[in-house]
C-alpha positions, 0 to 999 in steps of 0.5 A: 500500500503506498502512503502519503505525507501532508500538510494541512493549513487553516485561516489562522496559518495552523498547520498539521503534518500527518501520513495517511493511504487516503490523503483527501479522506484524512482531510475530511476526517480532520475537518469533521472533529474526528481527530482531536487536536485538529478539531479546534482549529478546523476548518482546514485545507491540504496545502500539499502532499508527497508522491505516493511512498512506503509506510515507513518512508512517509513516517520518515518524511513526517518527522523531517516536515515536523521537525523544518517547522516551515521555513526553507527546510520544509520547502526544500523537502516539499520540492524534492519529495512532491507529487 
């Protein structure tokens, strides 16, 4: 099964990092209350996500993105690992 990294954002320049198989689906689930820590701070929209990957390459992936905490790192990670 291939995974995905993604990056969520809202109005108040929020974001939230996660992996997901269903990327679209994830969204949904985050913008109906499903996942606590995104519920308060919904709505949301995705901003990007990763070429299609293994499970423990996106998990990888996600914590170089958490760790960037945007700026150029984060940047350069959503260009060289783009869909």
């Amino acid at each position: 099964m291939n995974y995905f990294a993604y990056i969520l954002r809202n109005a108040d320049a929020r974001s939230y990092i996660g992996i997901s198989a269903d990327p679209v689906n994830r969204l949904a689930q985050h913008n109906s209350g499903e996942s606590k820590w995104t519920a308060k701070y919904q709505p949301w929209t995705l901003e990007w996500t990763s070429r299609p990957m293994s499970l423990g390459d996106a998990r990888r992936l996600e914590i170089k993105l958490k760790k960037q905490k945007g700026g150029v790192g984060e940047e350069t990670l959503k260009r060289d690992f783009g869909s």
